[in-house]
TIMI-2910 file (N, C-alpha, C, CB; in pm, 1 decimal, decimal comma, always signed):
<rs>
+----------+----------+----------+----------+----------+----------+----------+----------+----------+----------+----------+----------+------+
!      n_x !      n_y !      n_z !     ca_x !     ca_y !     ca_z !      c_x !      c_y !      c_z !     cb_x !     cb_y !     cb_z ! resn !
+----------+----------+----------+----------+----------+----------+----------+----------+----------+----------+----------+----------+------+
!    +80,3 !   -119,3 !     +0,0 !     +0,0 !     +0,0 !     +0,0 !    +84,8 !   +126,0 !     +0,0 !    -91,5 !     -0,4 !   +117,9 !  Unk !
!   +195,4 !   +128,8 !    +66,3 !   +273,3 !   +248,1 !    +76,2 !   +405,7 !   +203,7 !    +21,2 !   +281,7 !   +307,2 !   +223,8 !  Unk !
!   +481,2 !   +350,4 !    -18,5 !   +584,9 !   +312,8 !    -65,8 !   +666,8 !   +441,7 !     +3,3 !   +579,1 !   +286,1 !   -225,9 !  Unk !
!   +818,9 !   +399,6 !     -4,1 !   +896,1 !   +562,7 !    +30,2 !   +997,5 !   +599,9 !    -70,6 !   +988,4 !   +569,6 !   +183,7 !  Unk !
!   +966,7 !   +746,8 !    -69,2 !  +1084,3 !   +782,2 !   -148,0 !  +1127,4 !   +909,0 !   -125,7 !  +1065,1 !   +768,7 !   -282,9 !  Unk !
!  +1176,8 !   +989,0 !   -197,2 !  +1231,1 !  +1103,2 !   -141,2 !  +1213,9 !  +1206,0 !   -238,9 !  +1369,7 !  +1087,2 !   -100,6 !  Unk !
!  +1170,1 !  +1356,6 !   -126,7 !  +1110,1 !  +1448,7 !   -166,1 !  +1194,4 !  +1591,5 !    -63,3 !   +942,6 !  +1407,2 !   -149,0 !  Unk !
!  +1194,1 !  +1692,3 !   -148,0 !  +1275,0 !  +1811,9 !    -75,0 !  +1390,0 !  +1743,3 !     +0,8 !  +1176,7 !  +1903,6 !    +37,9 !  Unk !
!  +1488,9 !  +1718,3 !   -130,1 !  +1648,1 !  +1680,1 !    -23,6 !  +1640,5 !  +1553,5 !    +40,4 !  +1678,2 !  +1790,8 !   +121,4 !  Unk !
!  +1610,6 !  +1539,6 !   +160,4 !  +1640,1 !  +1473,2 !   +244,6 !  +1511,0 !  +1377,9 !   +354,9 !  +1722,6 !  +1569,3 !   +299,0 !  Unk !
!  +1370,2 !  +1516,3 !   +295,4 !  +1237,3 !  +1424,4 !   +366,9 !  +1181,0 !  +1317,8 !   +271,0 !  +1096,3 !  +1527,6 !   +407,0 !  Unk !
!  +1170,7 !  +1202,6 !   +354,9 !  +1055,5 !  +1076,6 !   +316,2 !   +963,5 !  +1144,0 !   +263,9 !   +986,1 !   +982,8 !   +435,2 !  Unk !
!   +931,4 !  +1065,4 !   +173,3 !   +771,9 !  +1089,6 !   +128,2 !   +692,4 !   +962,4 !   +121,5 !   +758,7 !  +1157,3 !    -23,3 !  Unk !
!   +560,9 !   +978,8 !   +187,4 !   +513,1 !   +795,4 !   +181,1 !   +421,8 !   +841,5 !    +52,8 !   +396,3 !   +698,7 !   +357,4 !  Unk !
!   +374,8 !   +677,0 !    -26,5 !   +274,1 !   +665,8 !   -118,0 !   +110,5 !   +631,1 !    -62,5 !   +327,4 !   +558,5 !   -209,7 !  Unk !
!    +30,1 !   +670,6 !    -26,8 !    -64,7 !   +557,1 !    -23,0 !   -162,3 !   +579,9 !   -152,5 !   -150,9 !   +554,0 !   +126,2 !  Unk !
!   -175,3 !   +427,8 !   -183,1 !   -268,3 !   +419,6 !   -328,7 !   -395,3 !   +370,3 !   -268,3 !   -207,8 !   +301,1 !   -464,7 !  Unk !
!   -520,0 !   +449,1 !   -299,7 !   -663,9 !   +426,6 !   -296,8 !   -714,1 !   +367,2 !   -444,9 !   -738,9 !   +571,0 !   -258,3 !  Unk !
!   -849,1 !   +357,1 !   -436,2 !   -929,9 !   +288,8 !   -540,7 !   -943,7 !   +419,7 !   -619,6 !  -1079,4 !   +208,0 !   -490,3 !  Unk !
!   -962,9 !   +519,8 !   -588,1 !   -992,3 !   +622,5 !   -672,4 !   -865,5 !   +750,3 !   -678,0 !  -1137,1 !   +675,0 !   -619,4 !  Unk !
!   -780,6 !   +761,7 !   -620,1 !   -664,4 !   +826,5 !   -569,4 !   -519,5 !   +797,6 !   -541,5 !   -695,8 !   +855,0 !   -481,4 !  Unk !
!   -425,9 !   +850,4 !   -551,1 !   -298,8 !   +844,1 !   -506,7 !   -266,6 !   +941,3 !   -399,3 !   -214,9 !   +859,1 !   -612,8 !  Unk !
!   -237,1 !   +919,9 !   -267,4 !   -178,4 !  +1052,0 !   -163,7 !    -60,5 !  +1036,1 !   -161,5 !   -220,1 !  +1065,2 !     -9,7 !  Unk !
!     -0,2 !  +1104,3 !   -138,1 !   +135,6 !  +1129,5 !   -131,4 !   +145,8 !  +1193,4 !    +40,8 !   +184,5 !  +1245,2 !   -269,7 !  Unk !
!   +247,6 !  +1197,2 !   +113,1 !   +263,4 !  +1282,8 !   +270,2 !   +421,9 !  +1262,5 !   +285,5 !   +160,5 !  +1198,6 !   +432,0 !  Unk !
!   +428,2 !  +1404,6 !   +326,9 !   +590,2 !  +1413,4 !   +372,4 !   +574,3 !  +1477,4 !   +527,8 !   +699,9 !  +1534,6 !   +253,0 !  Unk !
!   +618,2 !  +1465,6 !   +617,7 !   +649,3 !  +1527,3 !   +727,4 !   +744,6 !  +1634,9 !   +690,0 !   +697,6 !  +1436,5 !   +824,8 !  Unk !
!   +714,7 !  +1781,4 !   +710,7 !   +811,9 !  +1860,3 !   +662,7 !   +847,9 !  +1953,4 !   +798,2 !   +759,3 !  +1941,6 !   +526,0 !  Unk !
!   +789,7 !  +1927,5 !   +904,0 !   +831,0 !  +1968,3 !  +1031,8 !   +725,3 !  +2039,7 !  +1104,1 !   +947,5 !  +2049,0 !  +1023,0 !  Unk !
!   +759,1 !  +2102,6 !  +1232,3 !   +638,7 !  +2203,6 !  +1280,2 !   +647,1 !  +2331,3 !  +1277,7 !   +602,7 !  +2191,3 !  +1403,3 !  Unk !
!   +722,4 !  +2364,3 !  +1169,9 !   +761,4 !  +2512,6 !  +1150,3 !   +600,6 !  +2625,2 !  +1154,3 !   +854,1 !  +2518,4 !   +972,4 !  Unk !
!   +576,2 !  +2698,1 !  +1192,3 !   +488,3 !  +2782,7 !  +1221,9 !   +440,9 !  +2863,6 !  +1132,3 !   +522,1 !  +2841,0 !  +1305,3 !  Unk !
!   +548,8 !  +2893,4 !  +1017,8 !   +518,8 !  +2966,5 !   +913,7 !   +531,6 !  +2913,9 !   +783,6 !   +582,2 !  +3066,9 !   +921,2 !  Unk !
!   +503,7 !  +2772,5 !   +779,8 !   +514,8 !  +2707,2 !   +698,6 !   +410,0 !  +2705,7 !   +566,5 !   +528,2 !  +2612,8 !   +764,0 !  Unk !
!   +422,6 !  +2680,6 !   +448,8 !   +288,0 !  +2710,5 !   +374,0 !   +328,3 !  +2650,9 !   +208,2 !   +244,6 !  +2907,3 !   +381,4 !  Unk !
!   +204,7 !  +2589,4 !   +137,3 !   +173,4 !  +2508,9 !    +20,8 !   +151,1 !  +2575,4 !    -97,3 !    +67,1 !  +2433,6 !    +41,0 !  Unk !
!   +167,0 !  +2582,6 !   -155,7 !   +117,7 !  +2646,0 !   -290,0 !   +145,2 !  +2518,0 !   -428,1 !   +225,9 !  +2812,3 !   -318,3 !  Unk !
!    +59,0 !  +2526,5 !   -489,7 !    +61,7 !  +2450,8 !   -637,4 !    +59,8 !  +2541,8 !   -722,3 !    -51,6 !  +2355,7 !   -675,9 !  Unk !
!   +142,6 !  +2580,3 !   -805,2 !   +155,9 !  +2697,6 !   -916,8 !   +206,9 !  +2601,9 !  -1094,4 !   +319,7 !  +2835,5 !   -842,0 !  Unk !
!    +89,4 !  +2627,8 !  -1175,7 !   +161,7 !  +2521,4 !  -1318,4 !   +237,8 !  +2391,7 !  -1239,0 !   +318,6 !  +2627,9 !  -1434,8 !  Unk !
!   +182,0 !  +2304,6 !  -1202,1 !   +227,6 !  +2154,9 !  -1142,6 !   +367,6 !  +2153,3 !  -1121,4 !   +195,7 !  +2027,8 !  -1242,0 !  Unk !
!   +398,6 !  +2272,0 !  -1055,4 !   +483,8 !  +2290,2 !   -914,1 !   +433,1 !  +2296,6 !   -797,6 !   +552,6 !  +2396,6 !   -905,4 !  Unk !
!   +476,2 !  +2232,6 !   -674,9 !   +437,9 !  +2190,6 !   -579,5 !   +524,1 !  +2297,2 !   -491,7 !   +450,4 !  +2041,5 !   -570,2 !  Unk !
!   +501,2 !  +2375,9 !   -402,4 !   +578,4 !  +2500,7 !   -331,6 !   +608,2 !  +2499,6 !   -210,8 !   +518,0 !  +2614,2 !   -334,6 !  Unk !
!   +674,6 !  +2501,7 !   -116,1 !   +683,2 !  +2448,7 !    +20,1 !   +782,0 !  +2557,3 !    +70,6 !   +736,4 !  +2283,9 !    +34,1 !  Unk !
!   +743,2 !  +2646,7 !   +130,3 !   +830,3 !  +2744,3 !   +256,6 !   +805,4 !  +2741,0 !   +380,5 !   +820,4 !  +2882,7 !   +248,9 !  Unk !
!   +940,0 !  +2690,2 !   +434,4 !   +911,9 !  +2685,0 !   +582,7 !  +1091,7 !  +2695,7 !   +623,3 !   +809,2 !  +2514,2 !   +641,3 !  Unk !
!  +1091,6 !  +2751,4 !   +722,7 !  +1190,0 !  +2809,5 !   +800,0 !  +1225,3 !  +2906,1 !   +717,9 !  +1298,1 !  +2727,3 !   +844,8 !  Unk !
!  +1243,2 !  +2985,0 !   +636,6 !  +1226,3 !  +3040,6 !   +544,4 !  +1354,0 !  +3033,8 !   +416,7 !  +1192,7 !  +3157,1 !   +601,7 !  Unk !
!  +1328,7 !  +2887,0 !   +402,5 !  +1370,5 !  +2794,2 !   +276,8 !  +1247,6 !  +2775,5 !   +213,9 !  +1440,4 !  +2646,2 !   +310,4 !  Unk !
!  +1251,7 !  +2790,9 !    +67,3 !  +1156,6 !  +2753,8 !    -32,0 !  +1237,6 !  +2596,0 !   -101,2 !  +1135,0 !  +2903,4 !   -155,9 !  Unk !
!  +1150,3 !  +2517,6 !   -143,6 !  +1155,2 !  +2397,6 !   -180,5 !  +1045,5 !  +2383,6 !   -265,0 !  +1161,3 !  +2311,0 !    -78,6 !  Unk !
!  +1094,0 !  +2297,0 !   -420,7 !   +995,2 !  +2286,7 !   -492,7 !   +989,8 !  +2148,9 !   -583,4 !   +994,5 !  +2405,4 !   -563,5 !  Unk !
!   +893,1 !  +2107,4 !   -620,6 !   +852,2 !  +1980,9 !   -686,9 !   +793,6 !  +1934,6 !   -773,2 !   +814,8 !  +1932,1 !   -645,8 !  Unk !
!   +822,6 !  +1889,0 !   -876,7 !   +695,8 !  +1898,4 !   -992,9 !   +633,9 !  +1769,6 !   -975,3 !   +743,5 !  +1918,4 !  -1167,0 !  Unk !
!   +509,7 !  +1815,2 !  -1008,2 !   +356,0 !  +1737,1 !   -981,3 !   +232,4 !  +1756,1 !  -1076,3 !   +295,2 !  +1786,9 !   -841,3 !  Unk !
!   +190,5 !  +1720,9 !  -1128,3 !    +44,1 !  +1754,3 !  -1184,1 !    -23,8 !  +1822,2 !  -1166,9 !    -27,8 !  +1699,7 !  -1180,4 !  Unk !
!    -68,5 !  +1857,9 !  -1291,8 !   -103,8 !  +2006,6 !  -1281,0 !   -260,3 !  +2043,0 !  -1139,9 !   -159,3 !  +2052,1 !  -1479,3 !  Unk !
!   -303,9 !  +1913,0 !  -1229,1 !   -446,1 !  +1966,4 !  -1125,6 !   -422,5 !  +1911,9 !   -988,0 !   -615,2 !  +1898,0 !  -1178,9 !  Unk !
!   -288,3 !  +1810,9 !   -927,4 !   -323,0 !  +1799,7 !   -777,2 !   -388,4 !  +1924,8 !   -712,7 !   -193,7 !  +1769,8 !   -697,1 !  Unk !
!   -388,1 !  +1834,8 !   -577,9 !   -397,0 !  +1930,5 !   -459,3 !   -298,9 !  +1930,2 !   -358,8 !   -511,3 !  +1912,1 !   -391,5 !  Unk !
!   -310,8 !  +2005,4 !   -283,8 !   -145,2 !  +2043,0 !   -213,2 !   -201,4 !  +2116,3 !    -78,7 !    -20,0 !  +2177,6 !   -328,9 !  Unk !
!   -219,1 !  +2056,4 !    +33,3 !   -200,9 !  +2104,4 !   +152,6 !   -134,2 !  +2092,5 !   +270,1 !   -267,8 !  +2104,2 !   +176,7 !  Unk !
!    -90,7 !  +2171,8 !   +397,3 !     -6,7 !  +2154,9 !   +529,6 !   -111,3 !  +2169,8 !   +610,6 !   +117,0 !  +2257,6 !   +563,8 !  Unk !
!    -59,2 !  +2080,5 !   +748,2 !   -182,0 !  +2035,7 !   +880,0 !   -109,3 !  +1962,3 !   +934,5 !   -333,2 !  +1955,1 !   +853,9 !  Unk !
!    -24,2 !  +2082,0 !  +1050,9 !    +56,1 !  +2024,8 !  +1182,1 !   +193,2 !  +1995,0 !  +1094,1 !    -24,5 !  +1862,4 !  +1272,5 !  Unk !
!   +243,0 !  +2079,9 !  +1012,4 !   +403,3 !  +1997,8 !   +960,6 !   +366,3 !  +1910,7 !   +845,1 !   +485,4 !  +1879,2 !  +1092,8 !  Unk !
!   +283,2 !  +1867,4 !   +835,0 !   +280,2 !  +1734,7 !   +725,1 !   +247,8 !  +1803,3 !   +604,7 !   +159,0 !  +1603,5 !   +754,0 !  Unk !
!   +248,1 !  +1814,5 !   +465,0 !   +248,5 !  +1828,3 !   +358,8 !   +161,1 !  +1692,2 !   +279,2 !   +386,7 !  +1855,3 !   +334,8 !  Unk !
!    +25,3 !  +1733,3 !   +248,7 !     +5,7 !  +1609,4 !   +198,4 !    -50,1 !  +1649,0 !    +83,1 !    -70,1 !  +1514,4 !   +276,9 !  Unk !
!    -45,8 !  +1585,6 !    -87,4 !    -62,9 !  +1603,9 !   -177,1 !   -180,1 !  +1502,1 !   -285,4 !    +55,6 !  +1618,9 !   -192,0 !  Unk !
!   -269,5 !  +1536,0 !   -300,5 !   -339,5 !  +1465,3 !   -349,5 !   -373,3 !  +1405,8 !   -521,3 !   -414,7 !  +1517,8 !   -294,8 !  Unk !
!   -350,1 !  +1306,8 !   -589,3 !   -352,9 !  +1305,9 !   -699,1 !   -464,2 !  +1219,3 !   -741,1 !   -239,2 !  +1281,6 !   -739,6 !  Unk !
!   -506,9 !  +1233,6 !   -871,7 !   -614,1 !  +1164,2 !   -913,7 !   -591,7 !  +1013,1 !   -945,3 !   -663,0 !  +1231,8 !  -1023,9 !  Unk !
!   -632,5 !   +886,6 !   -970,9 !   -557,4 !   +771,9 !   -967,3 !   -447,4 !   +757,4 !  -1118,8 !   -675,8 !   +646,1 !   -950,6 !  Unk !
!   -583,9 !   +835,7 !  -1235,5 !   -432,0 !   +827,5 !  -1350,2 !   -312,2 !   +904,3 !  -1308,7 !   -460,0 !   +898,2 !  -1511,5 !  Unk !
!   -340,4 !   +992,9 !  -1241,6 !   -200,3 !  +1091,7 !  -1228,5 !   -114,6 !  +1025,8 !  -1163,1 !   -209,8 !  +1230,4 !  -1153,2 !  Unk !
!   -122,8 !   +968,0 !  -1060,0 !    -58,3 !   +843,2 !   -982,4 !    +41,7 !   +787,8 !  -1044,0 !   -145,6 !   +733,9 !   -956,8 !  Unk !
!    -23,3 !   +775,6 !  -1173,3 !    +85,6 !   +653,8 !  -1183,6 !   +249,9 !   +726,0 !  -1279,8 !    -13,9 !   +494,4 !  -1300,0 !  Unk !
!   +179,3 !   +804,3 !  -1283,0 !   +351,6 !   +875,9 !  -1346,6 !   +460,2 !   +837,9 !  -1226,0 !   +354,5 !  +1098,4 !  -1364,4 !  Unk !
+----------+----------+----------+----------+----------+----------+----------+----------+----------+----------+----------+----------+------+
</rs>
C-alpha cells in the first residue's frame, strides 16, 4: 500500500494508493510559518524560510496540517 521515497532533499515521502486516488505525505516539520502552494504543477513548500519545490500535476492538490504536507492526486495521475 505504501511506498517511500524522497522528496525536498532529504524528507521521506510515503505513497498511499486508494481505489480512486494516489496521496502522497511528507512530514516537513512544525515550523509555524510554513505554507503550500501549487503553481503550473509545481508543488511550493516554505518553511523556516527555505523555499523547496517539486513537480507534480497540474491539477493535484497540495495542503499543510501540523508539519505534514500532503498532496493529493487523481488515480491516472498516480501513476507517473
Amino acid at each position: 500500500m505504501t511506498s517511500e521515497q524522497q522528496l525536498f532533499d532529504e524528507t521521506p515521502l510515503r505513497r498511499f494508493e486508494y481505489d480512486d486516488s494516489v496521496v502522497l505525505a511528507a512530514d516537513v516539520g512544525p515550523a509555524a510559518d510554513a505554507s503550500v502552494d501549487v503553481v503550473d504543477g509545481t508543488v511550493i513548500v516554505v518553511a523556516d524560510g527555505q523555499q523547496h519545490e517539486q513537480e507534480i500535476p497540474d491539477d493535484a492538490r497540495a495542503f499543510m496540517n501540523h508539519g505534514v504536507l500532503t498532496i493529493e492526486l487523481s488515480e491516472n495521475e498516480g501513476d507517473n
